[in-house]
Residue frames as qw, qx, qy, qz and C-alpha x, y, z in Angstrom:
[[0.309, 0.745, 0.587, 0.068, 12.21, 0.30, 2.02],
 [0.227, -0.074, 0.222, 0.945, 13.05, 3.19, -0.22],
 [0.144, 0.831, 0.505, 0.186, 9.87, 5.50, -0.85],
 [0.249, 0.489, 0.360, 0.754, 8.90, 8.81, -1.97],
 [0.171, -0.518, -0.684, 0.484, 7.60, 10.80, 0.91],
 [0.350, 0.338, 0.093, -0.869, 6.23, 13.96, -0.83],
 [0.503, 0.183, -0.549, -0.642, 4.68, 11.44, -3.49],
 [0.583, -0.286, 0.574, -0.499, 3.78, 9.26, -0.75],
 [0.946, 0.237, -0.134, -0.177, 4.79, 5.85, -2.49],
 [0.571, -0.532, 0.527, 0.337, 7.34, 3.52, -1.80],
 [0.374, 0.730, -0.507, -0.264, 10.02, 3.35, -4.56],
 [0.573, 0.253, -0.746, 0.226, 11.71, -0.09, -3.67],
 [0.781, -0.458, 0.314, -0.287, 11.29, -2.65, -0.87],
 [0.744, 0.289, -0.603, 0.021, 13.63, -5.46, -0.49],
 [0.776, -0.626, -0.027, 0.071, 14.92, -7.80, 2.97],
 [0.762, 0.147, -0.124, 0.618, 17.96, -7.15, 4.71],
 [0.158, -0.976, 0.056, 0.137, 20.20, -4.39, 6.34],
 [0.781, -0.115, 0.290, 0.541, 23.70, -4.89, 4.74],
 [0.104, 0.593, -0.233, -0.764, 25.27, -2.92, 1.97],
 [0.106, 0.132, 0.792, 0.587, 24.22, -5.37, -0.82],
 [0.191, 0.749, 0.623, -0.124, 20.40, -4.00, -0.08],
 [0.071, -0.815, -0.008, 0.575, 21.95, -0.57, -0.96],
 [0.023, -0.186, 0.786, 0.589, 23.77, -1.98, -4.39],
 [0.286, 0.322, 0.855, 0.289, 20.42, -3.14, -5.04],
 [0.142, 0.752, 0.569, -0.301, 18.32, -0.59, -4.64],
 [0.072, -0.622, 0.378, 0.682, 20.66, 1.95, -6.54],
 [0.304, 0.018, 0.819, 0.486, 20.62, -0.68, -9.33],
 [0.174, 0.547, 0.776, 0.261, 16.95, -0.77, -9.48],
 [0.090, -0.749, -0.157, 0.637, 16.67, 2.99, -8.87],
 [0.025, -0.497, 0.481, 0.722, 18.61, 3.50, -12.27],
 [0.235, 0.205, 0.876, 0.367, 16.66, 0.95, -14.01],
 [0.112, 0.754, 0.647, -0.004, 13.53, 4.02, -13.70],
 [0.334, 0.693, 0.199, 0.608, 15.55, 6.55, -14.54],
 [0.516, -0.828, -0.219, 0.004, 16.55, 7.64, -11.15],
 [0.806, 0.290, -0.439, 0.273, 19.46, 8.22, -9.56],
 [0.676, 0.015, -0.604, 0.421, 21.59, 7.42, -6.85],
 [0.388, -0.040, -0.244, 0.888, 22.76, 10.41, -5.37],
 [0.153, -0.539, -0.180, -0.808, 19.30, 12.02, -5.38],
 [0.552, -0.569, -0.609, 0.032, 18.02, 10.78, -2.47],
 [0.003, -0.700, 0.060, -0.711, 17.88, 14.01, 0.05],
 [0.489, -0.456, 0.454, -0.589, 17.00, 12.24, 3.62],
 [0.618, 0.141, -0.772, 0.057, 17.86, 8.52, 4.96],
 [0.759, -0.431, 0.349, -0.340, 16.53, 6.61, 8.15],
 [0.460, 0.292, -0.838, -0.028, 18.23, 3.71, 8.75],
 [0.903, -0.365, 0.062, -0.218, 17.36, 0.39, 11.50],
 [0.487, 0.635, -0.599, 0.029, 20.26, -0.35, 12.42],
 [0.753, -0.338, 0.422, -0.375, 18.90, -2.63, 15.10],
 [0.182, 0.411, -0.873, -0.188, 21.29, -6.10, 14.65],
 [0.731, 0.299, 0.491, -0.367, 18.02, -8.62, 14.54]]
């Protein structure tokens, strides 16, 4: 889940923990006029479930 935490909304949800969840979300990031490289803080799960 990608969200917005001072605009408290999520930006993108999608399943998975690979890198193709990350190619997507970038994709659909640009598709709103976003982009990539703004993103300022990342949590990951990298729990292998």
């Amino acid at each position: 889940m990608f969200a917005d935490l001072e605009g408290r909304r999520v930006l993108f949800a999608t399943e998975g923990k690979d890198h193709w969840m990350f190619e997507e979300s970038a994709r659909e990031l640009g598709r709103h006029n976003g982009h990539q490289h703004a993103s300022s803080r990342i949590a990951m799960d990298m729990n292998g479930r």
